[in-house]
Steps between C-alpha positions, in 0.01 A plus 500: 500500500375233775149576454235680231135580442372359244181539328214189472315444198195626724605790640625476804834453603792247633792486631741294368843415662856433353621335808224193480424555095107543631204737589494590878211660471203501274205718407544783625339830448707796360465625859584229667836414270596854575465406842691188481757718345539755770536200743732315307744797407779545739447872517157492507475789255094522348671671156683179425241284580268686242792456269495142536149463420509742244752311305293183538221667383731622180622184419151348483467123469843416382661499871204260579606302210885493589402433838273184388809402284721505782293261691452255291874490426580478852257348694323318184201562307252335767559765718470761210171354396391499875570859533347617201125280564555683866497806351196395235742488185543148438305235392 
């Protein structure tokens, strides 16, 4: 998997990419990730894209929280802490 939804902790939605360990894109609406989706998929198939989302929506916070974890493991946890007062989670 090169690339996921993921949930924030506010509600909206990322996208966060195995190929540079980071977010692409941040806070998005539900709409707009199932946009990103349709955009992003290679067959451009709305029914996967909904899938996508769906499952970020499933697994809640915990892809968010893998996601932060990766970060900060790759890129440091600066650039985690960064992300998450960008988003209005950290300190």
């Amino acid at each position: 998997m090169a690339w996921r939804i993921v949930q924030q902790p506010n509600g909206l939605f990322a996208i966060f990419s195995d190929v540079v360990d980071g977010f692409t894109v941040i806070d998005m609406t539900e709409a707009e990730a199932a946009l990103e989706c349709v955009d992003q998929l290679s067959d451009g198939v709305t029914e996967a894209a909904r899938k996508k989302v769906a499952a970020a929506i499933e697994s809640g916070i915990d892809r968010w929280n893998e996601s932060i974890l990766t970060i900060a493991a790759i890129h440091g946890a600066d650039v985690a802490e960064r992300i998450l007062t960008d988003v209005g989670e950290g300190e």
